[in-house]
C-alpha positions, 0 to 999 in steps of 0.5 A: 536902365538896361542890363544884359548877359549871356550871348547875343542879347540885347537889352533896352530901356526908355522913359522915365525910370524904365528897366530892362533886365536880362540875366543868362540864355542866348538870343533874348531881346528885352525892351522897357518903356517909350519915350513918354513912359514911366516906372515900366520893368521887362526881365528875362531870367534864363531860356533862350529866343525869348522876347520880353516888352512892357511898353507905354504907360505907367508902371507895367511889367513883363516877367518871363522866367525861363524856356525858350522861345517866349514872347511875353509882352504889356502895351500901354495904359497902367499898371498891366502885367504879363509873366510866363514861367517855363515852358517854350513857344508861349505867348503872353500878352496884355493890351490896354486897360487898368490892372489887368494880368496875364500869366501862363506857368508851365505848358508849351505853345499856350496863348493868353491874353488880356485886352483892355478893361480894368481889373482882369485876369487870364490865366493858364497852369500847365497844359499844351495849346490852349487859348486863355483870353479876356477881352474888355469889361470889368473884374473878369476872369479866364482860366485853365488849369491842365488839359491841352488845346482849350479855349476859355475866354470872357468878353465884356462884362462885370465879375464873370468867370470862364473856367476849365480844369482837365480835359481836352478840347473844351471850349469855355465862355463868358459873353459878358453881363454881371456875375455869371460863370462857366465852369468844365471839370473834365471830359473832352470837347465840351462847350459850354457859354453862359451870359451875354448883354443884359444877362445876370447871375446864370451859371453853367457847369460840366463835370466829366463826359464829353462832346455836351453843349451846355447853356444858360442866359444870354439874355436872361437872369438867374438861370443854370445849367448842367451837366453831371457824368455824361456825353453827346447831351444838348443842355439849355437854360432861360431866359427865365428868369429860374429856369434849371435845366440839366443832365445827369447820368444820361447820354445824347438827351437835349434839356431844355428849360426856357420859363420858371422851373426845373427840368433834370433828364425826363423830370420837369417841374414848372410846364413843357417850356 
């Protein structure tokens, strides 16, 4: 079932029990389903220049919810959502996979997207510019909350987090392995990355400052790193497995920690490595 108004939109549903809806605004284009899909939904509700699609598979939705110049989109397998709220010239997208999400409320020119695997989340809340992706894996989980022109993303892996709150220009990573997260409170320019293949429980976090490179795992198990209210520092931990490295209060220092141990500022417990 297809239906539209508001001028010059257009709307179209195919498959089996297919929806698309467009209620108000001007030059939308909304398009649900594909000749061998089913229960799929695409609605467009007020804005204009919006493009809204949820193709292929079973039950997938795209939702964008006024702005203008959207495109929010699902392609195929299951139960995959993506949803824009407000804001203009966003991008919104998920591409194969199992029940995965991903959804920019608020901001302008945001890019989020989610790429196959099962059961993860990309997420953008407010902010401009910013680069919100999960690709692959299981679990995974991608966000910015404020901030503009930030990149934060996983890539493969079991239950990993990559996370930004504030701050510009930051870059966040998850590179795969099971249950490690990356997480920036603040500051400018930071990058952070943790895990990879065959990395497990390592964890990294920045809190205010700018310009710090922090790290952890990759491979490796059960490692930290971090860094607490400072700039320009160079902060590495594992491959352990315990190895604890971090900066505090300082500025331009390099810690690192590479065996068993604990190493904060010029503090070490567990030998020079």
């Amino acid at each position: 079932m297809a239906t539209a108004t508001g001028n010059k939109v257009t709307a179209g549903a195919d498959g089996l029990l297919g929806l698309a809806l467009s209620v108000g605004g001007d030059n939308n284009n909304v398009q649900a389903g594909s000749p061998v899909s089913v229960l799929n939904w695409a609605t467009n509700l007020f804005g204009s220049n919006n493009t809204v699609a949820a193709q292929g598979g079973l039950a997938n939705r795209a939702i964008n919810f006024g702005g203008n110049n959207n495109t929010v989109t699902t392609q195929g397998s299951f139960f995959n959502f993506a949803r824009n709220i407000l804001g203009n010239n966003n991008k919104v997208t998920t591409t194969g996979g199992y029940g995965n999400a991903a959804q920019n409320i608020l901001g302008n020119g945001n890019a989020v997207a989610q790429q196959g695997g099962i059961g993860n989340t990309a997420t953008n809340f407010l902010g401009n510019g910013n680069a919100v992706t999960t690709t692959g894996g299981y679990g995974n989980v991608a966000r910015n909350r404020l901030g503009d022109n930030n990149t934060v993303s996983t890539q493969g892996g079991y239950a990993n987090l990559a996370s930004n709150l504030l701050g510009t220009g930051n870059t966040v990573t998850a590179r795969g392995g099971v249950f490690n997260g990356a997480r920036n409170i603040g500051g400018n320019n930071n990058t952070l990355t943790v895990g990879g293949p065959g990395s497990n429980l390592n964890f990294v976090i920045n809190a205010g400052g700018g310009g710090n490179r922090i790290n952890a795992g990759g491979p490796g198990n059960l490692n930290a790193g971090f860094n607490v209210l400072g700039s320009n520092n160079a902060v590495s931990a594992g491959p352990g497995p315990f190895a604890f490295a971090g900066s505090v209060l300082r500025d331009n220092q390099t810690v690192t920690k590479t065996n068993p141990g604990i190493a904060v500022n010029g503090f070490r417990i567990g030998g020079r490595r």
